[in-house]
Backbone as a ProteinNet text record, in pm:
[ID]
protein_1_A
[PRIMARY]
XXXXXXXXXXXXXXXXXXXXXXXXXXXXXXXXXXXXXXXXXXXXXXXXXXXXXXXXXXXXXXXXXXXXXXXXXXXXXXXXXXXXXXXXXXXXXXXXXXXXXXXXXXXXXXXXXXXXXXXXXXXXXXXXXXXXXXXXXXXXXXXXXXXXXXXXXXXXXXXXXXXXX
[TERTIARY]
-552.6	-613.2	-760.9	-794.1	-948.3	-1035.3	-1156.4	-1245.9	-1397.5	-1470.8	-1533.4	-1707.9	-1764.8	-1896	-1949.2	-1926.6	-2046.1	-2140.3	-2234	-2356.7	-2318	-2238.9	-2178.6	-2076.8	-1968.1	-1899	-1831.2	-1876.9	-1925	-1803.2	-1665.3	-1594.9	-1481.4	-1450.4	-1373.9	-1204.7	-1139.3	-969.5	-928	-900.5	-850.5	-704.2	-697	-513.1	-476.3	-326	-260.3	-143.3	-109.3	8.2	99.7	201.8	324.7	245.9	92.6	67.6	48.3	-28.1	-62.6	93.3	181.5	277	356.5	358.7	427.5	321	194.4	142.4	135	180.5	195.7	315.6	457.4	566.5	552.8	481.2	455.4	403	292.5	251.6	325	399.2	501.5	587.7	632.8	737	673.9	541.5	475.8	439	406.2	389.2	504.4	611.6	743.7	791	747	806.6	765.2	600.7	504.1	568.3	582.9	622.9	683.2	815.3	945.3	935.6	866.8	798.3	725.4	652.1	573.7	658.5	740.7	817.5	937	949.5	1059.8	1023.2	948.7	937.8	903.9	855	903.3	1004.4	1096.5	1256.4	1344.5	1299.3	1338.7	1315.3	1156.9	1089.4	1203.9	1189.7	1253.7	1398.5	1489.7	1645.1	1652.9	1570.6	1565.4	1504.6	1449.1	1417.4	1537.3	1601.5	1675.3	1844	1855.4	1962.3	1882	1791.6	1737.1	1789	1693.8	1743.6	1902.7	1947.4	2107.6	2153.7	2113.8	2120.6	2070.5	1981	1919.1	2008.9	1988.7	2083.7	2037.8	2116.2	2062.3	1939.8	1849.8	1741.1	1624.1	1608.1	1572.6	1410	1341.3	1228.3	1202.2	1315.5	1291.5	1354.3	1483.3	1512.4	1386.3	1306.2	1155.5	1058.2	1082.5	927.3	1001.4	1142.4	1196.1	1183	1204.7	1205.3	1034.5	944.2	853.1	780.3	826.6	774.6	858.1	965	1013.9	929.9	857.7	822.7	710.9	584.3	441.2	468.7	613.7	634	653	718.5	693	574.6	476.1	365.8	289	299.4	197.6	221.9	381.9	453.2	354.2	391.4	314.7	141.7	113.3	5	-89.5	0	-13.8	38.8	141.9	175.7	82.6	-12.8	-70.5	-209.7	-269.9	-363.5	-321.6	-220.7	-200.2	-203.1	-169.7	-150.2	-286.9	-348.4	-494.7	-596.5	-584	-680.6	-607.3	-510.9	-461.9	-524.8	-535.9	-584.2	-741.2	-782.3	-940.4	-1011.3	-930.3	-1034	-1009	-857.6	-870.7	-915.8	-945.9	-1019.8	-1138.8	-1187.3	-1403.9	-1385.6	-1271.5	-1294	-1412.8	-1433.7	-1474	-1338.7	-1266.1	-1174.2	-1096.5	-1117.3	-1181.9	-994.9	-874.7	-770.7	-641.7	-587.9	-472.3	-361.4	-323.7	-193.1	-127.4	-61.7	-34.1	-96.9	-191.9	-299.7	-372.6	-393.4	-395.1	-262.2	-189	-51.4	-110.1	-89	-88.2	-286.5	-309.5	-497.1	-569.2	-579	-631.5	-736.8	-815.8	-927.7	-1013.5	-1063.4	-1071.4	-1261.6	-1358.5	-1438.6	-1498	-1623.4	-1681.8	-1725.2	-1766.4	-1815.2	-1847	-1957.2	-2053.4	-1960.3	-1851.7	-1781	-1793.7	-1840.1	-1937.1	-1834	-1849.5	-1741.9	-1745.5	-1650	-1634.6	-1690.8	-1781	-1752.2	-1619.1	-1635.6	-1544.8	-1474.6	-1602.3	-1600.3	-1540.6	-1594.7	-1535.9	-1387.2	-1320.7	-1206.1	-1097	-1193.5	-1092.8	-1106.4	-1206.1	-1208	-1058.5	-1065.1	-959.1	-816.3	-833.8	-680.7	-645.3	-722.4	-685	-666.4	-764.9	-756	-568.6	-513.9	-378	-287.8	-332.2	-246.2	-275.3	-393.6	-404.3	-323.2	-334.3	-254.5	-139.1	-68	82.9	124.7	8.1	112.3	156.3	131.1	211.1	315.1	372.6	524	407.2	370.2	270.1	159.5	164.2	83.1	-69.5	-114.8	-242.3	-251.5	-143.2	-112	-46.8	7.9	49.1	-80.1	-181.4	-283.9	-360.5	-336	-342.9	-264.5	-169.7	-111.2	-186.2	-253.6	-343.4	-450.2	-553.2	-660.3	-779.2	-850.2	-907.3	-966.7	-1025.3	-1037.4	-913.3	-787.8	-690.5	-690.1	-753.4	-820.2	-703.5	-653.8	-556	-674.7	-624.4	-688.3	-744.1	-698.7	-776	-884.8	-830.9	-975.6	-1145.3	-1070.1	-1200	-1229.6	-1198	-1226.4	-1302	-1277.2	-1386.5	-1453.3	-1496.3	-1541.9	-1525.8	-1403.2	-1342.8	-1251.6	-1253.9	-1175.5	-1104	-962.8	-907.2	-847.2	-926.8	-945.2	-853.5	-822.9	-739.8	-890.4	-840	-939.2	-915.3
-669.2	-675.8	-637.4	-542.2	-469.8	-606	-681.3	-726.4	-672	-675.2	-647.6	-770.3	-716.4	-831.1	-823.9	-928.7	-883.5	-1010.8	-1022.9	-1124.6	-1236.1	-1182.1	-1341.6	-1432.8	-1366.1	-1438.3	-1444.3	-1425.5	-1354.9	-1267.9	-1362.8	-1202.1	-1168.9	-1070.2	-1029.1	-995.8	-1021.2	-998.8	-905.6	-793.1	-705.7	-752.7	-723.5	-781.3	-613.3	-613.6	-489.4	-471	-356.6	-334.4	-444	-480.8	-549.8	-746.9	-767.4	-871.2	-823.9	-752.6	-696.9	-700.7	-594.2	-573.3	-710.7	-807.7	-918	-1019.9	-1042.6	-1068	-988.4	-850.1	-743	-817.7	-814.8	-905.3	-1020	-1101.3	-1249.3	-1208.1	-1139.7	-1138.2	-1057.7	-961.5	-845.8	-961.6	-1056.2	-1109.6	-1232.4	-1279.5	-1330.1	-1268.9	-1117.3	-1106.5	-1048.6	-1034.2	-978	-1108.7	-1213.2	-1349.8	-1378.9	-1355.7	-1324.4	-1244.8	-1054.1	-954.9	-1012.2	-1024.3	-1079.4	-1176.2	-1289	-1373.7	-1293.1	-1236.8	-1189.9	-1065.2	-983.3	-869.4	-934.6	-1028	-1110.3	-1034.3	-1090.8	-1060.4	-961.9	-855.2	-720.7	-661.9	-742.6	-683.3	-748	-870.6	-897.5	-814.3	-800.2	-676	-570.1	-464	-370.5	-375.3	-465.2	-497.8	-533.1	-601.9	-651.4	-479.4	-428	-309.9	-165.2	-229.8	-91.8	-160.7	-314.3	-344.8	-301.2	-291.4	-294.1	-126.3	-35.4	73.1	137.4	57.9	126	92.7	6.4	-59.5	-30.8	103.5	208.5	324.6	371.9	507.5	609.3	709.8	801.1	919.1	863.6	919.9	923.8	1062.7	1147.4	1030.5	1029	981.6	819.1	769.6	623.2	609	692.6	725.8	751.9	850.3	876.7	776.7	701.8	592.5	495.9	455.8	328	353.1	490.2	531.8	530.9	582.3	599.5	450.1	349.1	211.2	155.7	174.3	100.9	181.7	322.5	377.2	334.3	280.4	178.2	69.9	11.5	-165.6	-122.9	-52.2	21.3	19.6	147.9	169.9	54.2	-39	-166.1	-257.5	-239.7	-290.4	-329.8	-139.6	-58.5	-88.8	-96.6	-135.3	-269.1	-371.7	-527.4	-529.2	-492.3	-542.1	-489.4	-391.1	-250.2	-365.9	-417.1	-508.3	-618.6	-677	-806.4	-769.1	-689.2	-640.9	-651	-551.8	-542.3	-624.1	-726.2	-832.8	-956.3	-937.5	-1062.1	-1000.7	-864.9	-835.9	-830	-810.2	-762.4	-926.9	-982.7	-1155.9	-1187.6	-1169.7	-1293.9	-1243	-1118.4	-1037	-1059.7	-1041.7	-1089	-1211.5	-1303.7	-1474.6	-1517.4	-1645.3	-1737.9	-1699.9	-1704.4	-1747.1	-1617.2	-1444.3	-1320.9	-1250.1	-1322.7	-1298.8	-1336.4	-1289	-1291.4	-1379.5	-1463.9	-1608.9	-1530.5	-1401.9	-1365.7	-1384.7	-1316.4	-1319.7	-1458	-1542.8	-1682.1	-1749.9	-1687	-1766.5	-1734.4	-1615.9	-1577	-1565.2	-1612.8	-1639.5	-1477.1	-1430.5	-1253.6	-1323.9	-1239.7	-1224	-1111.4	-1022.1	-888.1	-906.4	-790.7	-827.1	-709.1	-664.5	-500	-524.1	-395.7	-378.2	-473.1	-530.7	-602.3	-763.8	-817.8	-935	-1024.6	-954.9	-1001.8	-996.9	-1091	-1112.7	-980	-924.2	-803.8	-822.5	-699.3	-739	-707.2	-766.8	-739.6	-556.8	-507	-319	-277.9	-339.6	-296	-359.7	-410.5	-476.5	-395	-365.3	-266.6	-150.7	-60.4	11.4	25	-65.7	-95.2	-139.8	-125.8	-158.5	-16.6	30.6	179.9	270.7	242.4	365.1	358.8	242.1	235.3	316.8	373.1	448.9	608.7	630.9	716.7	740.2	620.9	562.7	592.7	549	588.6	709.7	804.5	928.3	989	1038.4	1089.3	1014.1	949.5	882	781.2	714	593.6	620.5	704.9	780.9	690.6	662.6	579	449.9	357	257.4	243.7	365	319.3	361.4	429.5	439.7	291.4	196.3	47.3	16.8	59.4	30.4	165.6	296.5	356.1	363.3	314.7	359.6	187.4	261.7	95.1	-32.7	1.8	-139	-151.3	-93.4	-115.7	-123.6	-19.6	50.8	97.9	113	178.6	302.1	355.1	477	399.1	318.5	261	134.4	119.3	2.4	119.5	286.6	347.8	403.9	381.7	451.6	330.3	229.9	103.6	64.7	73.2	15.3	-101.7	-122.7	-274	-313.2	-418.5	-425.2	-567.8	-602.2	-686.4	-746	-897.3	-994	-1057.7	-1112	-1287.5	-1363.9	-1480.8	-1589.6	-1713.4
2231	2099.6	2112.2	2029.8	2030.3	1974.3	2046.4	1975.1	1978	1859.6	1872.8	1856.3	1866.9	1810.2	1703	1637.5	1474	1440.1	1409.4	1431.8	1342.8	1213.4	1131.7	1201.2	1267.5	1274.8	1409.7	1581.9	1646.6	1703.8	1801.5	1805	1704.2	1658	1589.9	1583.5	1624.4	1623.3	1485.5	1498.1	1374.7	1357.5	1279.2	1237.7	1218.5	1272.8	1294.6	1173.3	1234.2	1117.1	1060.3	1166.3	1138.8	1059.4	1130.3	1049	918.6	870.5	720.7	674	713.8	662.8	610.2	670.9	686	533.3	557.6	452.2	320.1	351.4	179	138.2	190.5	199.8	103.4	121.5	73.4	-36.6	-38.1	-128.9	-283	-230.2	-334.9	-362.8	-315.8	-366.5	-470.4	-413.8	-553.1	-644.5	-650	-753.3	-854.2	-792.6	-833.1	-948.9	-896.5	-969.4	-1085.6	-1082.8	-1159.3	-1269.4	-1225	-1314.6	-1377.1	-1318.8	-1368.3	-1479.3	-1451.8	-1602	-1751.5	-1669.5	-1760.6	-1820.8	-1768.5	-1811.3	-1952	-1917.4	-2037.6	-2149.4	-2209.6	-2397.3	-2390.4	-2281.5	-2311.2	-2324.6	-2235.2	-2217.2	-2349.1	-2373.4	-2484.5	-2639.1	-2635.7	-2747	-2724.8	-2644.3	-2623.2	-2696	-2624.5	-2619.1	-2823.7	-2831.9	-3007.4	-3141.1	-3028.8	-3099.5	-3052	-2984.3	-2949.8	-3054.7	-3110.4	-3150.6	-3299.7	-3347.6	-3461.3	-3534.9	-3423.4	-3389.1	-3401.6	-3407.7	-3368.5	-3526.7	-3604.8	-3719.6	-3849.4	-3820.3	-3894.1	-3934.6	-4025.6	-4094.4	-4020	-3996.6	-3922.6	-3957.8	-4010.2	-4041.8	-3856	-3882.1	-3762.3	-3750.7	-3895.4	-3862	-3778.2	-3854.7	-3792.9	-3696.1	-3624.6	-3495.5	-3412.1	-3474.6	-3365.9	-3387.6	-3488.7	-3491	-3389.1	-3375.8	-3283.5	-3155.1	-3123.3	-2980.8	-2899.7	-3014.3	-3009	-2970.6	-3090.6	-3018.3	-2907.4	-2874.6	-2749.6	-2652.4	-2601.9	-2529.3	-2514.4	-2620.8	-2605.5	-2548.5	-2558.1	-2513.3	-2336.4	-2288.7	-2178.9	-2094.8	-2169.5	-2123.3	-2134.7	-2254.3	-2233.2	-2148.2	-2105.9	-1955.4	-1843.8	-1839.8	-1704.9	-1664.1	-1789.8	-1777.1	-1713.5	-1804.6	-1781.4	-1661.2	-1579.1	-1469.9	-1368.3	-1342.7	-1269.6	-1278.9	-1417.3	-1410.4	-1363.1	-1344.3	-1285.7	-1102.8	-1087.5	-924.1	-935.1	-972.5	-946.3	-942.9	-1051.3	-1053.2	-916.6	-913.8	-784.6	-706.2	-669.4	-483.2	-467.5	-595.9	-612.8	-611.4	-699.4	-680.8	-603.8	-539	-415.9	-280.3	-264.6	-143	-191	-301.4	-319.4	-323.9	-322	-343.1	-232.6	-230.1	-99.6	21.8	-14.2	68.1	144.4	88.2	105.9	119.4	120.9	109.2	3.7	19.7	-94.8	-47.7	-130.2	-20.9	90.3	45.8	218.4	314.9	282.7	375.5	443.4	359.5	363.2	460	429.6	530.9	660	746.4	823.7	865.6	830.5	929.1	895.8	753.5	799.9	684	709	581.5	575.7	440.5	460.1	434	541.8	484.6	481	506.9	521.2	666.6	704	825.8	909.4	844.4	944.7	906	862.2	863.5	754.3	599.2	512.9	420.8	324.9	185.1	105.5	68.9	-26.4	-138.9	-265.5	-362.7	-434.9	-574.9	-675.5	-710.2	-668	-710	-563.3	-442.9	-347.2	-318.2	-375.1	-377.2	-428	-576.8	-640.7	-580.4	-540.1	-461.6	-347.8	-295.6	-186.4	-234.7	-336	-416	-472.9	-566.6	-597.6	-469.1	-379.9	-243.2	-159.9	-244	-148.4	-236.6	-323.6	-397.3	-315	-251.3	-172.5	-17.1	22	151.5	116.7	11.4	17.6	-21.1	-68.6	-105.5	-8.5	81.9	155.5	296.8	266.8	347.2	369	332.6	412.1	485.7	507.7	655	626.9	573.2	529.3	557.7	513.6	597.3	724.9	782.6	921.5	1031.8	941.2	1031.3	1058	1023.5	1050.1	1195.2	1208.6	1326	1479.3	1444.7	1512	1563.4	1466.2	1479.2	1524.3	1617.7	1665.7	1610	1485.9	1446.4	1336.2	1355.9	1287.5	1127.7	1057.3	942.6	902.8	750.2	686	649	591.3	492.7	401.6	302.2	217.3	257.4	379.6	427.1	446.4	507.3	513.1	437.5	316.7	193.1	111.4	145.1	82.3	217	320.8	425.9	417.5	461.7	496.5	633.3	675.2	760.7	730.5	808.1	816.1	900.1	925.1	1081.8	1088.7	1171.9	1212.2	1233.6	1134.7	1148.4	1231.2
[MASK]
+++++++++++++++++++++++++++++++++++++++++++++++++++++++++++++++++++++++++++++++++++++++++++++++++++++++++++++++++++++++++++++++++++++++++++++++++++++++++++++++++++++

């Protein structure tokens, strides 16, 4: 295991692939539980507007205004759930506590360079940058399991790293 020295907190242990991976784990499945709650009265909206829908005369226009609103209940879906991901990884990486309950299970905590609490902008930073990491087959996050202080693509795109505490 690479350590290195940093003056806050003095030696450093990077956390590697298969730990991250194992805390993304924990954490996707909380927030899946989460979605899943919160997705209801959309699926319900939807399901009540598509029986509403079917219950209409076949007029072309209100065929396109029904389709048209089940397709906003969707996107306002997509949306709310994309902000709920986002605000879980962004506060609880700038928290005190500098990780997300996965992360919290397993002893990691994410900080910048020099071993220092993230902010809020650099959080999100590091949450949007994993949409970079995964486009091509992962290759961004398995550079976590490569490279020496065990850096995804999106940790060097926010200058961050992520320790065992």
């Amino acid at each position: 295991m690479e350590v290195l020295e940093s003056e806050n907190t003095g030696q450093v242990r990077y956390a590697g692939f298969w730990l991250r991976f194992v805390a993304y784990l924990i954490d996707d499945i909380l927030l899946s539980v989460i979605s899943f709650v919160i997705a209801l009265p959309f699926i319900g909206t939807i399901i009540f507007s598509g029986i509403a829908l079917s219950d209409l005369d076949k007029c072309e226009e209100s065929t396109f205004m029904g389709i048209a609103g089940i397709a906003g209940i969707v996107l306002l879906l997509i949306i709310t759930l994309t902000a709920v991901s986002w605000l879980y990884f962004a506060l609880m990486e700038s928290s005190r506590q500098q990780a997300t309950l996965g992360k919290m299970a397993l002893g990691l905590k994410v900080t910048d360079m020099e071993g220092n609490r993230i902010s809020f902008g650099r959080a999100t930073g590091r949450y949007f940058g994993k949409i970079i990491s995964g486009m091509i087959f992962m290759i961004g996050y398995i550079l976590a399991g490569l490279t020496e202080k065990k850096q995804a693509l999106h940790d060097m795109i926010a200058g961050c790293l992520v320790i065992r505490t």
